[in-house]
C-alpha positions as CSV (number, residue, x, y, z in Angstrom):
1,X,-137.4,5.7,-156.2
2,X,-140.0,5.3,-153.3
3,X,-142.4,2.7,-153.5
4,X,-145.4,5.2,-153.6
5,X,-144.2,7.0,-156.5
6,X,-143.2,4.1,-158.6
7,X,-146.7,2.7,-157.8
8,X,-147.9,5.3,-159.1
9,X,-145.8,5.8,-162.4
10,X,-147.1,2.4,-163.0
11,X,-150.3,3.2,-163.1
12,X,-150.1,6.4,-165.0
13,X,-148.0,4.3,-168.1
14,X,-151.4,1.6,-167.5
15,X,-153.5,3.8,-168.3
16,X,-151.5,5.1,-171.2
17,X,-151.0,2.0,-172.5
18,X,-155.3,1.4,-172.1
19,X,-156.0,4.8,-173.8
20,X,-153.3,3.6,-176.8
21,X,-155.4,0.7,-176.9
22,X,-158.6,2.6,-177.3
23,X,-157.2,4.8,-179.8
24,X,-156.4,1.4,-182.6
25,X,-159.1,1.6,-184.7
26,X,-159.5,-2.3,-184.7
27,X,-160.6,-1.9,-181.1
28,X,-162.0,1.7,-181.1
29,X,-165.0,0.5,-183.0
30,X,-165.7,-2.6,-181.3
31,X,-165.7,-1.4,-177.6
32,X,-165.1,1.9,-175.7
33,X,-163.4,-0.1,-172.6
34,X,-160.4,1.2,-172.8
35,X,-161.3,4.4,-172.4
36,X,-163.3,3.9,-169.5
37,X,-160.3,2.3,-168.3
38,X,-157.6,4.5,-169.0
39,X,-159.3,7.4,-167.0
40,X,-160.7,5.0,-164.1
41,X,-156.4,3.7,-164.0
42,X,-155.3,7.2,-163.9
43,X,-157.7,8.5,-161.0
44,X,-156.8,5.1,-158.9
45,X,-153.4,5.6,-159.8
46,X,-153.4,9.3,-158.6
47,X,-154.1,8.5,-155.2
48,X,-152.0,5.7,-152.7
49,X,-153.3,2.5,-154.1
50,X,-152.5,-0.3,-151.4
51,X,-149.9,-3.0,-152.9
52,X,-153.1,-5.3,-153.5
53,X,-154.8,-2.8,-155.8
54,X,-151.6,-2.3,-157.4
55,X,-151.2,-6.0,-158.4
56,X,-154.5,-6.5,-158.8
57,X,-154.6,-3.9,-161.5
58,X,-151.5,-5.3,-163.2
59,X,-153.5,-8.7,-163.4
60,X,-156.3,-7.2,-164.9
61,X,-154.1,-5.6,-167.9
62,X,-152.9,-8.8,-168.7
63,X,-156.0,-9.9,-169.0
64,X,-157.7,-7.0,-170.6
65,X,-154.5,-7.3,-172.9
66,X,-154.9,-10.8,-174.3
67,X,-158.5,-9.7,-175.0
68,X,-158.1,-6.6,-177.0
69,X,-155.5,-9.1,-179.0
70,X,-158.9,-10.7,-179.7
71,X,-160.8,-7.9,-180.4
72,X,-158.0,-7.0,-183.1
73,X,-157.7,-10.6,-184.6
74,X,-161.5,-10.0,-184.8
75,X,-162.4,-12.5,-182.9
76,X,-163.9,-11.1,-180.3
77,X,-167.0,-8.6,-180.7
78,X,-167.0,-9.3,-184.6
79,X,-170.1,-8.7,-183.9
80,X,-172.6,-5.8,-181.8
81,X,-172.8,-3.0,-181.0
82,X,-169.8,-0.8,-179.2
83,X,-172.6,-0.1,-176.2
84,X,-173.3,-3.9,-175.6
85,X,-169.7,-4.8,-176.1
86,X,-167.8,-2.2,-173.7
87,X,-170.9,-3.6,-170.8
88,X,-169.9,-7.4,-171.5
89,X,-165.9,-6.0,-171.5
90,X,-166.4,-4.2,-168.2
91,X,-169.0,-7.1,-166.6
92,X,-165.9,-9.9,-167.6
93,X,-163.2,-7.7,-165.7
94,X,-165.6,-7.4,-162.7
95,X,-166.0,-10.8,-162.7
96,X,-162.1,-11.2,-162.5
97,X,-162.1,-8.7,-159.4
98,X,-164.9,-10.4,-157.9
99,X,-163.1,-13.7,-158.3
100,X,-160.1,-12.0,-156.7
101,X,-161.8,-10.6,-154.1
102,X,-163.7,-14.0,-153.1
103,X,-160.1,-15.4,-152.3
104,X,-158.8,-12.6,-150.5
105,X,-161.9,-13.1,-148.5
106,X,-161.6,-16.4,-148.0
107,X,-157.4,-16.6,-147.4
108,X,-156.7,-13.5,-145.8
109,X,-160.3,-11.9,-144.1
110,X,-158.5,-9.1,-142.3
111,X,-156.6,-7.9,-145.4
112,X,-160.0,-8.0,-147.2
113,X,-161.4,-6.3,-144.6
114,X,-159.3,-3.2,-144.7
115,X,-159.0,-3.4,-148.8
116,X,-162.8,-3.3,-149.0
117,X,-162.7,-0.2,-146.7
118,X,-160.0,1.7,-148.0
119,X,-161.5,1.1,-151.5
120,X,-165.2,2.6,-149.9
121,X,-163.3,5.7,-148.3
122,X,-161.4,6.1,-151.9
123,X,-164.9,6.1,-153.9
124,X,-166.0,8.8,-151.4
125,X,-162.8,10.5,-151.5
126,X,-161.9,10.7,-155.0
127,X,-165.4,11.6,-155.9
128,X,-165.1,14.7,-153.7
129,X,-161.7,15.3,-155.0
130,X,-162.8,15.2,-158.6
131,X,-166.1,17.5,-157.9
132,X,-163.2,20.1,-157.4
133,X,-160.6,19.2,-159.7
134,X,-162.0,19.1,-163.3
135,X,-159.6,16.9,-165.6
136,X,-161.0,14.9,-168.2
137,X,-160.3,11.5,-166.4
138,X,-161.5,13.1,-162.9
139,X,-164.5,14.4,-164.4
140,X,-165.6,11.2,-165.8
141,X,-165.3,9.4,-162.3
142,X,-167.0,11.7,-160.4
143,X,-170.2,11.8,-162.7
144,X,-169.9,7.7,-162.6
145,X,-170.0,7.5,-159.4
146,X,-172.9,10.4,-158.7
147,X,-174.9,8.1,-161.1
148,X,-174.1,4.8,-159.7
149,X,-175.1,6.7,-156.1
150,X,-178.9,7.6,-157.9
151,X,-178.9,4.1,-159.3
152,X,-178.2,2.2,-156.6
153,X,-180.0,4.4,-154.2
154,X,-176.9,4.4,-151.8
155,X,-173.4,5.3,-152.1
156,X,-171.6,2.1,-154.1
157,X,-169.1,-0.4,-152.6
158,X,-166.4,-2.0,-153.7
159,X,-166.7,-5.9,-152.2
160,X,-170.6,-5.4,-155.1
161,X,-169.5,-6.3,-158.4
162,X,-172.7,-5.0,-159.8
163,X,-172.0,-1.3,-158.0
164,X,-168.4,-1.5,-159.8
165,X,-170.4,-3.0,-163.4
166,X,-172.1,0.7,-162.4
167,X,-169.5,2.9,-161.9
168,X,-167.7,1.2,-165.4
169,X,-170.7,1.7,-167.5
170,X,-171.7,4.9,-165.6
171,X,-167.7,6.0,-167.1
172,X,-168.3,4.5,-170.3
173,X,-171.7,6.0,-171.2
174,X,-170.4,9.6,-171.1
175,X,-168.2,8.4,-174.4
176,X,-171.7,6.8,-175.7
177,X,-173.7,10.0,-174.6
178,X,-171.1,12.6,-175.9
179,X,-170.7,10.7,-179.7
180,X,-173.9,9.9,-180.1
């Protein structure tokens, strides 16, 4: 199978795998992240994500993993509201891409360079894709990243954790604003 495709597949069963998460009730209550993330996976996933995007999102579902464990154990967001809980979720995997970012920066500037880019021309890509094409996930993403645009008074960037922290809560709040 071609690299391309399989990069792909992996994403799609990622974001299966988030929106299984979303849907155990232990978690479901707690914090909408995984929804946000399923359809955020999907729409990345549906496009040619770069081999760094790809591991870099496989990193992040460890990590999101081991804390929905915690979430189910109940000890993580015993507590609060599902609003507050699914912006500290999404602000802590930010911080893990921003962390991730910093060192690309710092080891490999070029690569950074074109990631950062490529990521921008995606944003502005998928979000005229998905003003077309209407799925649930696509949807989503395209009204997340119209608001971030209105919010942050320019069109957001990927190398700004707060512009991501946007687009994630931006995703996120259509769940809050649709159930509440």
């Amino acid at each position: 199978m071609c690299e391309r495709l399989q990069t792909r597949l992996e994403f799609e069963r990622r974001a299966m795998r988030y929106a299984q998460l979303d849907r155990d009730p232990r978690i479901h209550v707690r914090t909408r992240f995984f929804e946000a993330a399923s359809a955020v996976t999907r729409v990345i996933g549906g496009g040619y994500p770069s081999r760094f995007m790809a591991r870099l999102s496989a990193a992040l579902e460890i990590a999101n993993t081991q804390r929905a464990a915690r979430i189910g154990e109940g000890r993580l967001y015993a507590g609060g509201c599902g609003r507050s809980n699914t912006i500290d979720f999404i602000r802590f995997e930010q911080g893990l891409v921003q962390r991730t970012l910093e060192a690309l920066r710092v080891e490999h500037p070029v690569q950074y360079a074109a990631e950062v880019d490529t990521a921008d021309r995606d944003f502005a890509r998928i979000s005229a894709w998905c003003s077309r094409f209407r799925s649930d996930a696509h949807g989503r993403l395209h009204f997340a990243l119209r608001s971030a645009r209105e919010t942050l008074g320019r069109a957001p960037q990927f190398a700004r954790q707060g512009d991501r922290e946007a687009i994630g809560i931006a995703v996120a709040s259509l769940w809050f604003h649709e159930n509440s």
